[in-house]
ZAFIZA-689695 format. One record per residue: x, z, y of N, C-alpha, C in turn. Coordinates in Angstrom, 2 decimals, always signed. Layout:
ZAFIZA-689695
[gulum [X, Z, Y], [X, Z, Y], [X, Z, Y]] ...
This chain:
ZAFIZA-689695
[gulum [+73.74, -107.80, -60.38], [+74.42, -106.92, -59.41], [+73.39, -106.41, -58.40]] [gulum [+73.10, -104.86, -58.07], [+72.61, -104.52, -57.34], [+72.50, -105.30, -55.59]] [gulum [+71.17, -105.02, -54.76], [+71.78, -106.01, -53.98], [+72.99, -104.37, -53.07]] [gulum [+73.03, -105.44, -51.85], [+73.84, -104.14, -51.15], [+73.24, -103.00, -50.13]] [gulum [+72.48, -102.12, -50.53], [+71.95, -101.82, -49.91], [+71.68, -100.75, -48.84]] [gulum [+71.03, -100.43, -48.10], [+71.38, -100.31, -46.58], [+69.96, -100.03, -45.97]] [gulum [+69.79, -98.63, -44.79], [+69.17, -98.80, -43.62], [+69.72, -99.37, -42.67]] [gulum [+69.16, -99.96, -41.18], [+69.49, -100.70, -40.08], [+68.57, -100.23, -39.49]] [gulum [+68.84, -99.21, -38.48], [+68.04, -98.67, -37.14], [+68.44, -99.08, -36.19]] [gulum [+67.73, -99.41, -35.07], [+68.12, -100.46, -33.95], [+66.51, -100.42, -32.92]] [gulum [+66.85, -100.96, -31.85], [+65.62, -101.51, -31.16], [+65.45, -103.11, -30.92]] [gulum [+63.85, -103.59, -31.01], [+63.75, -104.79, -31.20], [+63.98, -105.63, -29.74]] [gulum [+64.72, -106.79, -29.49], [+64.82, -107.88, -28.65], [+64.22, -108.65, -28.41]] [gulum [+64.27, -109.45, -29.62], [+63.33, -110.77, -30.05], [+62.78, -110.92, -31.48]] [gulum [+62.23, -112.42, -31.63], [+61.64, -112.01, -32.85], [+61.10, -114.03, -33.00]] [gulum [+61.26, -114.31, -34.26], [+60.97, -115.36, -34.68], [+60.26, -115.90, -35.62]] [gulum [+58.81, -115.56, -35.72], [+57.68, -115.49, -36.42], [+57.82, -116.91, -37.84]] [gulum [+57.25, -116.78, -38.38], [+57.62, -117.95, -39.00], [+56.74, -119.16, -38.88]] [gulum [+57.40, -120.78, -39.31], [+57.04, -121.59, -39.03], [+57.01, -122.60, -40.13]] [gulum [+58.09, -122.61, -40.45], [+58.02, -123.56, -41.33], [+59.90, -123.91, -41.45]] [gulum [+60.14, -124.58, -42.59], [+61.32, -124.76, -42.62], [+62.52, -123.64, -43.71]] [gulum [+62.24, -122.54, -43.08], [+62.79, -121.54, -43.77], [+61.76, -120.27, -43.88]] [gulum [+62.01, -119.54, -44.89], [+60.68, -118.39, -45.35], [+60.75, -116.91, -44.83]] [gulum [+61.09, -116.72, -43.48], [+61.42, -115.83, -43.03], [+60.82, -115.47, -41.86]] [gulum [+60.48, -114.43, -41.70], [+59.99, -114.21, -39.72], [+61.55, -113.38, -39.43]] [gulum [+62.15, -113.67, -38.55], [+63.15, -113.22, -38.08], [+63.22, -112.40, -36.82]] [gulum [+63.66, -110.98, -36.94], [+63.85, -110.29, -35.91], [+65.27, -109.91, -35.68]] [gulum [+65.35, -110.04, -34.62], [+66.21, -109.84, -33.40], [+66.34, -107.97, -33.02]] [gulum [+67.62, -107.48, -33.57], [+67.84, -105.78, -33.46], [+68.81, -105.59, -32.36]] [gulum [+69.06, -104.88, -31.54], [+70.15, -104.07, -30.48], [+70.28, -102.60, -31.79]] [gulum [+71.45, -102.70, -31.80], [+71.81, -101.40, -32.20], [+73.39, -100.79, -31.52]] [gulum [+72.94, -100.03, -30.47], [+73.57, -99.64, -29.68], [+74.78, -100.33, -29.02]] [gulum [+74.20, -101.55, -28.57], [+75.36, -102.90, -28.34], [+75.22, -103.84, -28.99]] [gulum [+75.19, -103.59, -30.21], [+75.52, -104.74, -31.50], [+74.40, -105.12, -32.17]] [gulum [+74.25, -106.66, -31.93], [+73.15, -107.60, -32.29], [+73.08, -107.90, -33.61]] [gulum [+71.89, -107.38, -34.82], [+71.65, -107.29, -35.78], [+70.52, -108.67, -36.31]] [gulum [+70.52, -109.14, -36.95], [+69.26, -110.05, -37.52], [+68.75, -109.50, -38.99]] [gulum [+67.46, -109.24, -38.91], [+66.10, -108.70, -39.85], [+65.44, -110.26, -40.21]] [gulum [+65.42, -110.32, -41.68], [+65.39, -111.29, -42.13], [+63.96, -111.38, -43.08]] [gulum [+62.65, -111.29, -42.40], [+61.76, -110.65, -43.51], [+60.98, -111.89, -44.21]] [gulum [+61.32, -112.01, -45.65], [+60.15, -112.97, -46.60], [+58.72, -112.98, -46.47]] [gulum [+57.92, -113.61, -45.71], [+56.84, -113.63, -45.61], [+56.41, -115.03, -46.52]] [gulum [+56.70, -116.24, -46.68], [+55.83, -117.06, -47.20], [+56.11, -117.41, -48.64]] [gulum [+55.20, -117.39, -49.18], [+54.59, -117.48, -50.29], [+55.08, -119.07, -50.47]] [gulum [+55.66, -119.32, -52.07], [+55.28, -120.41, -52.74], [+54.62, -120.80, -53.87]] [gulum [+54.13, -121.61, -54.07], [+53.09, -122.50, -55.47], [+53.42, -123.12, -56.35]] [gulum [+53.21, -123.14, -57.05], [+53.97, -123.76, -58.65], [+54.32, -125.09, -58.18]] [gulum [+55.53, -125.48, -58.80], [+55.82, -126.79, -58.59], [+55.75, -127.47, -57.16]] [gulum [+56.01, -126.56, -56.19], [+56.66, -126.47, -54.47], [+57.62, -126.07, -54.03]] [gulum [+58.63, -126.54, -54.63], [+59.89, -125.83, -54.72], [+60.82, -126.09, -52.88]] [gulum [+61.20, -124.84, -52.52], [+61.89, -124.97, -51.27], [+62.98, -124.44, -51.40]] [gulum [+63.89, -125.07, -50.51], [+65.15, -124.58, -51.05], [+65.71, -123.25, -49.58]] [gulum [+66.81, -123.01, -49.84], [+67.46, -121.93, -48.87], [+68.47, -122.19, -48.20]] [gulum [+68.44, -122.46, -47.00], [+69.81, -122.68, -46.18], [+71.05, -122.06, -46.47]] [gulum [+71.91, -122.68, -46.87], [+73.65, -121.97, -46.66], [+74.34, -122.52, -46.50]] [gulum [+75.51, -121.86, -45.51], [+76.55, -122.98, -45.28], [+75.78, -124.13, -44.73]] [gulum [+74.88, -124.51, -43.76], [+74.85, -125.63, -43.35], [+74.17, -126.35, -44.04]] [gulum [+73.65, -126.10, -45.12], [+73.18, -127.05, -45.85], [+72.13, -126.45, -46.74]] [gulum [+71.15, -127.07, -47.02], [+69.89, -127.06, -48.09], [+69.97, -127.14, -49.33]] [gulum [+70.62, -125.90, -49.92], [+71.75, -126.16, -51.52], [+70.97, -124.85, -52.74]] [gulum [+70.61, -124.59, -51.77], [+69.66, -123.58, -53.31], [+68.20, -123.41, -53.29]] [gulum [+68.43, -123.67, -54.42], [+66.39, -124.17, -54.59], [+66.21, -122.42, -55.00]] [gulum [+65.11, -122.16, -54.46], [+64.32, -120.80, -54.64], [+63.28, -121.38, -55.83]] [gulum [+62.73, -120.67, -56.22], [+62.08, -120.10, -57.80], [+60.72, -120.30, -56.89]] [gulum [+60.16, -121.08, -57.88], [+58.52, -121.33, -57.48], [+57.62, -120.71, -57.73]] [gulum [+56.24, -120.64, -57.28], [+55.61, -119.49, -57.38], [+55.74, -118.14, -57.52]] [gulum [+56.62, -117.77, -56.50], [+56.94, -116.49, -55.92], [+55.84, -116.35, -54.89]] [gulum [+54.35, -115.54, -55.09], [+53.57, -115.49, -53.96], [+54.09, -113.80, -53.14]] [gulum [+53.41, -113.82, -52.18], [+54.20, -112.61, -51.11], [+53.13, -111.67, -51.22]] [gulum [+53.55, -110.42, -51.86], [+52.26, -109.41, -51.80], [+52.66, -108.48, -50.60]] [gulum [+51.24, -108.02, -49.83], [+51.89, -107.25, -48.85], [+50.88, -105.97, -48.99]] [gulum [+51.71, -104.74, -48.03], [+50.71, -103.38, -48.09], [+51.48, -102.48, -46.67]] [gulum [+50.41, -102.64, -45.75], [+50.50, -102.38, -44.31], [+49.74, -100.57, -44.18]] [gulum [+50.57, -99.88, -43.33], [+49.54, -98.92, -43.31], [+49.89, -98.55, -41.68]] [gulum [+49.24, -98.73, -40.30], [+49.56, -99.05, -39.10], [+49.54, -97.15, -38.76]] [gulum [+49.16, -96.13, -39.68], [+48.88, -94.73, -39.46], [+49.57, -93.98, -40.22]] [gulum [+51.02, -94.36, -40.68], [+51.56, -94.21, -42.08], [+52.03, -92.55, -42.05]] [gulum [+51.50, -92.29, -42.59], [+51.80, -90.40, -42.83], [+52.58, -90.15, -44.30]] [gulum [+53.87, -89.71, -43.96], [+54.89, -89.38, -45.36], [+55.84, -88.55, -45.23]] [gulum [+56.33, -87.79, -46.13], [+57.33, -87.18, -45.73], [+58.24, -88.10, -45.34]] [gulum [+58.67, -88.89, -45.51], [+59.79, -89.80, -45.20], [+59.75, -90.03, -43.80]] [gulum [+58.82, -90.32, -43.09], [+59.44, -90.19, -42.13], [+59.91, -88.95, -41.25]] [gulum [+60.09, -88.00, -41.41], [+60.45, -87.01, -41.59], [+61.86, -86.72, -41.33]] [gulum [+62.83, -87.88, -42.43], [+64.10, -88.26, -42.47], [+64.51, -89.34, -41.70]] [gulum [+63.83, -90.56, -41.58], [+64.65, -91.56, -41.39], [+65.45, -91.51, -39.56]] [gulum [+65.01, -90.26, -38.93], [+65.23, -90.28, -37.41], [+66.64, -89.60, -37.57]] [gulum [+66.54, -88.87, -38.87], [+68.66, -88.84, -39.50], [+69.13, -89.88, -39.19]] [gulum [+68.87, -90.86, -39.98], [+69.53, -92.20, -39.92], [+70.42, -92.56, -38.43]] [gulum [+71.61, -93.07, -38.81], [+72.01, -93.42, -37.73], [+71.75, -94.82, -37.09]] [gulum [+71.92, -95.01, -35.79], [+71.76, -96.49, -35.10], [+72.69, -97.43, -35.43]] [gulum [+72.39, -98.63, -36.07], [+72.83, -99.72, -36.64], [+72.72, -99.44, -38.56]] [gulum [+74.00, -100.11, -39.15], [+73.41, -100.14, -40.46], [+74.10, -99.22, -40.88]] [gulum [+73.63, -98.09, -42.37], [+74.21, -97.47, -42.94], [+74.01, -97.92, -44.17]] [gulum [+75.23, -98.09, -45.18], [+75.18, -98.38, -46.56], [+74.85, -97.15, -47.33]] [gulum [+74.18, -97.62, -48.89], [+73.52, -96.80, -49.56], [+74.63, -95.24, -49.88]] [gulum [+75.92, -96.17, -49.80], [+76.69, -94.48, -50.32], [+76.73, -93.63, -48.95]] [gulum [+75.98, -93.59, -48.06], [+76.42, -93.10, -46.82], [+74.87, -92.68, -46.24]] [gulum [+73.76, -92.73, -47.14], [+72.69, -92.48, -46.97], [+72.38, -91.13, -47.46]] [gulum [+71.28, -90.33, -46.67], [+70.54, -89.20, -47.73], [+69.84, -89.78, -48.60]] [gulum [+69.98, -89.03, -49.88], [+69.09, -89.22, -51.29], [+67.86, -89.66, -50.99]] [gulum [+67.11, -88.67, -50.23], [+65.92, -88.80, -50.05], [+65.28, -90.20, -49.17]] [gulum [+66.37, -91.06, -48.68], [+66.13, -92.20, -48.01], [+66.28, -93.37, -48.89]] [gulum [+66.72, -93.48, -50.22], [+66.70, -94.12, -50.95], [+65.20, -94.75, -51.51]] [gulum [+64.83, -95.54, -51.31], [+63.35, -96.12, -51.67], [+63.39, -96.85, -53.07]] [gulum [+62.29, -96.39, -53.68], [+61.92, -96.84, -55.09], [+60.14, -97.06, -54.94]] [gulum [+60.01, -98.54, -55.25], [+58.15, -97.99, -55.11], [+57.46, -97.86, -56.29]] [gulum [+58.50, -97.72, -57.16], [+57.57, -97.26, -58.80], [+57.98, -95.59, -58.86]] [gulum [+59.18, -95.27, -58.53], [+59.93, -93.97, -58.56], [+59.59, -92.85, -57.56]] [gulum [+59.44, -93.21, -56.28], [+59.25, -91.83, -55.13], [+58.42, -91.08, -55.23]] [gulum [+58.52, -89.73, -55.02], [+57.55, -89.20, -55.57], [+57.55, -87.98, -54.07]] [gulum [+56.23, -87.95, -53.03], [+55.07, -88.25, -53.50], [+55.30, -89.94, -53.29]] [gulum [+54.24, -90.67, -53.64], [+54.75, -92.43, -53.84], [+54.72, -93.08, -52.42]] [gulum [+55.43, -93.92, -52.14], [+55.39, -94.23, -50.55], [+54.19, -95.26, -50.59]] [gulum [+54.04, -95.79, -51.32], [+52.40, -96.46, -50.78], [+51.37, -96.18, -52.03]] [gulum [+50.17, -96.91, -51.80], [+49.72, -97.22, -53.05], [+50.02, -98.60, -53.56]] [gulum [+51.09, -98.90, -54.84], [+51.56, -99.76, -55.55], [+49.82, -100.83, -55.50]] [gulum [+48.96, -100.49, -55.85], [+47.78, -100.93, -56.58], [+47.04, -101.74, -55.57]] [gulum [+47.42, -101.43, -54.48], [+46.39, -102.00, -53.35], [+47.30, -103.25, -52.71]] [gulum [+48.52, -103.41, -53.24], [+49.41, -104.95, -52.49], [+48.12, -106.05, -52.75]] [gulum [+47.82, -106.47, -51.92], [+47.31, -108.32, -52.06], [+47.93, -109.04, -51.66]] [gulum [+47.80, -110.32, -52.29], [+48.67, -111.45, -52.44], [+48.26, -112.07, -50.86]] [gulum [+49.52, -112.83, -50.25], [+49.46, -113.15, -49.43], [+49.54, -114.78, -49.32]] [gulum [+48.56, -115.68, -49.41], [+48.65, -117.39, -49.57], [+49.68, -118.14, -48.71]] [gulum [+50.13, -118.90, -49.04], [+51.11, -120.01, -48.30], [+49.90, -120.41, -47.01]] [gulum [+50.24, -120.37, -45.74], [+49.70, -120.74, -44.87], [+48.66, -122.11, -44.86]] [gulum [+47.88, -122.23, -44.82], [+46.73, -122.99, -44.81], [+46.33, -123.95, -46.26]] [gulum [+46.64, -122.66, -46.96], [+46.26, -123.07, -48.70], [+44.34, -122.35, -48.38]] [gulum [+43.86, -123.94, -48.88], [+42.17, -124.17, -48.96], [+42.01, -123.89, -47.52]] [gulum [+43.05, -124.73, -46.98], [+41.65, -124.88, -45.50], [+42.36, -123.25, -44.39]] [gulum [+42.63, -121.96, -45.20], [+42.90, -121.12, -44.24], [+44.14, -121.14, -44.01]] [gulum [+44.59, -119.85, -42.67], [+45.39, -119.67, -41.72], [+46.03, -118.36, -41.93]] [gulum [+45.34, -117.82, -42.79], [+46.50, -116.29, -43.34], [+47.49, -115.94, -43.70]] [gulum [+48.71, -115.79, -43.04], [+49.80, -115.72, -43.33], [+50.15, -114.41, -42.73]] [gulum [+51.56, -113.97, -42.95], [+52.26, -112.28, -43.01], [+52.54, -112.93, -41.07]] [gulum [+52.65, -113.61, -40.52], [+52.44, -113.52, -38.88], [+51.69, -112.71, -38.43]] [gulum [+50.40, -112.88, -38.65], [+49.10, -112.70, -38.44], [+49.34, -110.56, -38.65]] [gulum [+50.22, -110.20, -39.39], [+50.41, -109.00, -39.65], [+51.49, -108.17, -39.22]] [gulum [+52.46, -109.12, -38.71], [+54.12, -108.38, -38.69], [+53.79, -108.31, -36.66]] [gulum [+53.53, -109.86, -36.21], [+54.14, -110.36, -35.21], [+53.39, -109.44, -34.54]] [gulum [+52.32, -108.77, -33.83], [+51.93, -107.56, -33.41], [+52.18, -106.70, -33.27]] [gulum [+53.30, -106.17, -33.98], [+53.41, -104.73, -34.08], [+55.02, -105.33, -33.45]] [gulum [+55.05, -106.25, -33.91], [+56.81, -106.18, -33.29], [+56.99, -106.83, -32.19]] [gulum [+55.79, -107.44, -31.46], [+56.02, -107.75, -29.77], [+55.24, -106.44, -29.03]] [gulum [+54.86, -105.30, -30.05], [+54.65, -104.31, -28.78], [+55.81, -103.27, -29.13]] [gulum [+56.62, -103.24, -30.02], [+58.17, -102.98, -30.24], [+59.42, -103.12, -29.31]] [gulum [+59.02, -104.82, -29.08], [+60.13, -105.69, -28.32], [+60.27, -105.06, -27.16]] [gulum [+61.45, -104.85, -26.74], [+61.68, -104.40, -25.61], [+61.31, -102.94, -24.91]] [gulum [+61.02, -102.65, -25.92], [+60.12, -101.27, -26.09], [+60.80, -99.93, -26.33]] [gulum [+61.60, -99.22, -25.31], [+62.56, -98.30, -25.22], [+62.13, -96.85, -26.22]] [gulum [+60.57, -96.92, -26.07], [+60.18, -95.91, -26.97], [+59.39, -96.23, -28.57]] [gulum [+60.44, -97.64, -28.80], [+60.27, -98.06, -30.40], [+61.08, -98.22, -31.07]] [gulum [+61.24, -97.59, -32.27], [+62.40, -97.93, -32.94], [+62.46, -98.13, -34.15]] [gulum [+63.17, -99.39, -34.78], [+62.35, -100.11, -35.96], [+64.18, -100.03, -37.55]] [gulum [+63.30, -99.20, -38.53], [+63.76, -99.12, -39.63], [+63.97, -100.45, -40.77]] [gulum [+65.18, -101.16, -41.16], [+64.69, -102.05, -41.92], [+65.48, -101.73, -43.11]] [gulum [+64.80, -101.46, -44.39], [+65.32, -101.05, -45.38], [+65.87, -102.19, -46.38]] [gulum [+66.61, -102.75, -46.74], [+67.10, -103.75, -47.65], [+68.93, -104.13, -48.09]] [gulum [+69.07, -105.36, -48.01], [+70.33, -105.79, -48.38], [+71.10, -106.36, -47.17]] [gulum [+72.06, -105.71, -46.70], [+73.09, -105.82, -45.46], [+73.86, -106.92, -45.97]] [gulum [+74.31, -107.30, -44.74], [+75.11, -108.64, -44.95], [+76.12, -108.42, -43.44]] [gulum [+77.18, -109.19, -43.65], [+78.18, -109.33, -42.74], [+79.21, -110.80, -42.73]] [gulum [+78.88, -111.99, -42.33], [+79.09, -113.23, -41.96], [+80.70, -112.75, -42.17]] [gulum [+81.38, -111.80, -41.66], [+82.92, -111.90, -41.22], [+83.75, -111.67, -42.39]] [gulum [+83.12, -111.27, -43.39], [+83.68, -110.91, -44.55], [+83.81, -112.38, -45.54]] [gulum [+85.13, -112.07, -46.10], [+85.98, -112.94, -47.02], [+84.79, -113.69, -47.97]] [gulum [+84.02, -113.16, -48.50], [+82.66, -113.56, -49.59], [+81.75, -113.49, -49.43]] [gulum [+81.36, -114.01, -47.90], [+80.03, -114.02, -47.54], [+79.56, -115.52, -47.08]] [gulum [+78.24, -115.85, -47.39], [+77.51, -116.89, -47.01], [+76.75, -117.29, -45.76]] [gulum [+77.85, -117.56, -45.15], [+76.52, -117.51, -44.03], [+75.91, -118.27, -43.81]] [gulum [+74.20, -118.06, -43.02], [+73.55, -119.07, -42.78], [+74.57, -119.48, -41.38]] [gulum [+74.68, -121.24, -40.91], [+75.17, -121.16, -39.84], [+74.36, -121.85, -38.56]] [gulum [+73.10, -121.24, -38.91], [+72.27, -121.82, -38.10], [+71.97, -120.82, -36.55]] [gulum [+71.84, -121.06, -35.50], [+71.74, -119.95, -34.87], [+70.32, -119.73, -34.54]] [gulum [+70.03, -118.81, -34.67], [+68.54, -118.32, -35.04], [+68.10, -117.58, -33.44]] [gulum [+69.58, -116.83, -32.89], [+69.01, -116.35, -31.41], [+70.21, -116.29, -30.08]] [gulum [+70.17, -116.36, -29.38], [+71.01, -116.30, -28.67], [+72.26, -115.56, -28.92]] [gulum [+72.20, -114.30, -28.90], [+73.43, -112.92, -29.65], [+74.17, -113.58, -31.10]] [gulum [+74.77, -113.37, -31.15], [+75.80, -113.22, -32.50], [+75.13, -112.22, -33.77]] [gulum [+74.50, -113.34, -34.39], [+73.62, -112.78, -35.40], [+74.37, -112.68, -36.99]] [gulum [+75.92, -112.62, -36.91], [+76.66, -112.24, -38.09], [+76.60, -111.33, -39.16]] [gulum [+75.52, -110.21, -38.43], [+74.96, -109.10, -39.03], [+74.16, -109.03, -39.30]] [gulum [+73.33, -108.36, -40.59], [+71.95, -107.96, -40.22], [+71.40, -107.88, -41.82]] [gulum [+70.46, -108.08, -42.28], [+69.35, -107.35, -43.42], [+68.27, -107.85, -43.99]] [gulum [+68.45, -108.58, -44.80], [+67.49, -108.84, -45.67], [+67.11, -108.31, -47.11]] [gulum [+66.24, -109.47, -47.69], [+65.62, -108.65, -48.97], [+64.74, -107.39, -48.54]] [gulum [+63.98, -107.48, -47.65], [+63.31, -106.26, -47.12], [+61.78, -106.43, -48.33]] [gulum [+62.19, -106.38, -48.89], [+61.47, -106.36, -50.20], [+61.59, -105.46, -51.82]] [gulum [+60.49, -105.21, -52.34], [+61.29, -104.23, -53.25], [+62.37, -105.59, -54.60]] [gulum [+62.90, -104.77, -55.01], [+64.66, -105.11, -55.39], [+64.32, -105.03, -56.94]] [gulum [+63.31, -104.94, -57.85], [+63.62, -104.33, -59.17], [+62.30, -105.35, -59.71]] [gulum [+62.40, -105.34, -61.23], [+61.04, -106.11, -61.85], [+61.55, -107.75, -61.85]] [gulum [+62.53, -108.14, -61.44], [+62.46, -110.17, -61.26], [+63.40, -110.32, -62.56]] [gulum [+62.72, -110.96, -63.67], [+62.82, -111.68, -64.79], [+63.55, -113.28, -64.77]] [gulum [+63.40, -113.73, -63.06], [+63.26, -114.96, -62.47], [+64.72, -115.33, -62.30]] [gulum [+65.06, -116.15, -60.93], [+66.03, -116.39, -60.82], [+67.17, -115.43, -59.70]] [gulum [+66.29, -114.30, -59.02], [+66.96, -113.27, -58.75], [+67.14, -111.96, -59.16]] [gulum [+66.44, -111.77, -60.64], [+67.13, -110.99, -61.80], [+68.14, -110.32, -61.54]] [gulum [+69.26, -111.27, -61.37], [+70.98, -110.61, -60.95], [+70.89, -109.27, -59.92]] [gulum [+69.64, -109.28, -59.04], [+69.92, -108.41, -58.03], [+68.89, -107.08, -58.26]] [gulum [+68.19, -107.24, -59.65], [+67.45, -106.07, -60.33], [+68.15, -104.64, -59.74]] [gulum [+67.45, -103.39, -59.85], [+68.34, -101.96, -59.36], [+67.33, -101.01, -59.23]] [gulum [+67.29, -99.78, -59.25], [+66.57, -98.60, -59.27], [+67.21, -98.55, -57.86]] [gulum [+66.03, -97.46, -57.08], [+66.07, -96.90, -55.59], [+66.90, -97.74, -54.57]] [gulum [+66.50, -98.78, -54.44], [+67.18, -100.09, -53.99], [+65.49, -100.80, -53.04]] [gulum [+65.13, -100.52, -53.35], [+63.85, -101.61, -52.31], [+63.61, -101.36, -50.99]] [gulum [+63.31, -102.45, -50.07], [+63.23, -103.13, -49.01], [+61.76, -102.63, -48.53]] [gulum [+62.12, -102.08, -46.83], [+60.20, -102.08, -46.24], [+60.92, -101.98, -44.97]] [gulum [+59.96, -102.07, -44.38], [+60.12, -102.01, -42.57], [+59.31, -101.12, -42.26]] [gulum [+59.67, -100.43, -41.20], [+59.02, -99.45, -39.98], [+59.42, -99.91, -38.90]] [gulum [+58.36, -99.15, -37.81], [+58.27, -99.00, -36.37], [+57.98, -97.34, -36.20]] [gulum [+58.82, -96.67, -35.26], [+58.45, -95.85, -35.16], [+58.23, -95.95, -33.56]] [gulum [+56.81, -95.51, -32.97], [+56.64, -95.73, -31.46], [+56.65, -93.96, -31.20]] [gulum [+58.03, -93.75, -30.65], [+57.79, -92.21, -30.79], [+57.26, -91.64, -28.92]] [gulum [+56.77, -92.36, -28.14], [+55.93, -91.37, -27.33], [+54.63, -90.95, -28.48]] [gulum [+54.40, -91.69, -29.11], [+52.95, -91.56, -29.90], [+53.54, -91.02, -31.00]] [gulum [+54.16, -91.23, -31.48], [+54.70, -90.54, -32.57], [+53.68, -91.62, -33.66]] [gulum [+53.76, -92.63, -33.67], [+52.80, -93.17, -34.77], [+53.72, -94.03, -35.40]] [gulum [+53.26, -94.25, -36.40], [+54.35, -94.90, -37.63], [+53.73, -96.11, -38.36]] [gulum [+54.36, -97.06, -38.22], [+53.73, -98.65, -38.64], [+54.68, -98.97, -40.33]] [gulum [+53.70, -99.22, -41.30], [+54.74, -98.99, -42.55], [+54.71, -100.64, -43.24]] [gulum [+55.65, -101.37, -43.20], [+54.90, -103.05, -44.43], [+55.77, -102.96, -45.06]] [gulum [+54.95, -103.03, -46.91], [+55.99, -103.15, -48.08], [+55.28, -104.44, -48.65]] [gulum [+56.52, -105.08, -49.32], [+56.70, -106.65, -49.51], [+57.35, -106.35, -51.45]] [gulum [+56.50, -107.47, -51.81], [+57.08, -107.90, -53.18], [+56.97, -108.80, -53.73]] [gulum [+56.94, -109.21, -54.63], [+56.58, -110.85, -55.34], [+55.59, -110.52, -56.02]] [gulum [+54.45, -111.41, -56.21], [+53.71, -111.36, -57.59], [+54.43, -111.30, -58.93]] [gulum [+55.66, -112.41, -58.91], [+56.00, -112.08, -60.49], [+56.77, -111.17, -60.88]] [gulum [+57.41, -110.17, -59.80], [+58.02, -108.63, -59.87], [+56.88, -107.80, -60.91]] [gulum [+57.80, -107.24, -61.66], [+56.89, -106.10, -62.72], [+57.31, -105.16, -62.13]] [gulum [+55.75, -104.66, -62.22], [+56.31, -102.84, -61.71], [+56.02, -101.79, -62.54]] [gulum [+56.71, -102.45, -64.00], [+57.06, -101.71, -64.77], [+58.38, -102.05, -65.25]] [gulum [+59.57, -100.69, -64.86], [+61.04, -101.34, -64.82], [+61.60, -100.17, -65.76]] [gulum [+62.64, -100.39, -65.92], [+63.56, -99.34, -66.76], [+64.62, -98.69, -65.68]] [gulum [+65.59, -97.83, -66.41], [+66.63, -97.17, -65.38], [+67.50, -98.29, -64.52]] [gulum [+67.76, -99.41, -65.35], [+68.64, -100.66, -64.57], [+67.93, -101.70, -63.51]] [gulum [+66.36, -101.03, -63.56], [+65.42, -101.79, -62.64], [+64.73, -103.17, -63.28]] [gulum [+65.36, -103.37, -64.75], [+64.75, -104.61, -65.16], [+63.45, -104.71, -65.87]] [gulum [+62.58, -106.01, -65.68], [+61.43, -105.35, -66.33], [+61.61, -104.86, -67.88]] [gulum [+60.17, -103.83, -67.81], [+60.45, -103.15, -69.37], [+59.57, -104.70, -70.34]] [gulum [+60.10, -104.71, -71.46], [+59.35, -105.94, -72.22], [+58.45, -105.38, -73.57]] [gulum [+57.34, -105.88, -73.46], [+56.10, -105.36, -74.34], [+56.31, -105.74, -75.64]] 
């Protein structure tokens, strides 16, 4: 099943870098009143390090091992796309309620929104001794965001809503505000053979922006797995050789 997918324009509050425990740096959105949570996969795991995922209160689903985190930052990002996304309205809009052209594919867009070729893998935090982790890359750009009347931050992925009949929520509270809302999978969505397969899809993938518009400058990070193929078919699944 496709995931559900969705822009979320908003301005940033807070922000919860990651640590350990759960695989996420978590940001904190205002969207015009209403408190959003940005849920972004930054850490990497290693064969046979299996961590599991909070729900419901509890530590009940083991995530798929050796999923490492590839990332591709461009802090000067020049595209047509952004172009569009200042359409977008404040808070979340679902995919049937989006322009075409806001739909993200990173094997499909054409001209291509990054270069696919240049992602490097990003290590589990102090694998051989170092300290390189997606902190070191996100948390910068989003504490000169925070609070930042002339920033405004795009998160492209899978919407979620705690209040609804079939939803999971984490019930941990992550920030002060009522974080029932908000967006993950900010990652591309297509290529997993693995154990999130189910959520395979064409023009479905996950990235974040900042747009700092006195400067008008545009901060771009796209996220994927190493074992994502980015060679997919129309249903987004990988193609097989």
């Amino acid at each position: 099943m496709p995931v559900n997918y969705g822009v979320l324009r908003g301005k940033v509050t807070d922000a919860i870098p990651y640590e350990g425990g759960t695989d996420h740096y978590q940001i904190e959105l205002n969207a015009n009143g209403t408190p959003y949570r940005i849920a972004v996969d930054v850490y990497s795991e290693l064969a046979n390090n299996k961590q599991t995922h909070y729900r419901n209160g509890k530590n009940n689903q083991v995530l798929e091992t050796d999923r490492m985190v590839m990332f591709y930052q461009d802090t000067d990002y020049i595209h047509p796309l952004t172009g569009l996304m200042p359409n977008a309205a404040v808070g979340f809009t679902p995919k049937a309620n989006m322009e075409k052209d806001l739909l993200l594919d990173f094997i499909r867009y054409s001209p291509a929104l990054f270069p696919l070729d240049k992602m490097t893998v990003v290590p589990p935090k102090g694998t051989n001794g170092g300290d390189t982790d997606l902190n070191d890359k996100i948390n910068p750009w989003i504490q000169k965001a925070k609070n930042n009347p002339n920033a405004d931050v795009y998160a492209f992925g899978s919407g979620w809503n705690d209040n609804t009949g079939n939803s999971q929520p984490d019930t941990r509270k992550h920030f002060s505000a009522d974080d029932s809302l908000g967006i993950h999978d900010i990652h591309m969505n297509q290529g997993d053979s693995g154990t999130e397969a189910h959520s395979n899809g064409t023009w479905q993938d996950g990235a974040l922006f900042i747009h700092f518009t006195d400067t008008d400058q545009w901060v771009a990070m796209f996220f994927r797995f190493q074992n994502q193929s980015i060679d997919t078919d129309d249903s987004g699944n990988p193609v097989k050789s």
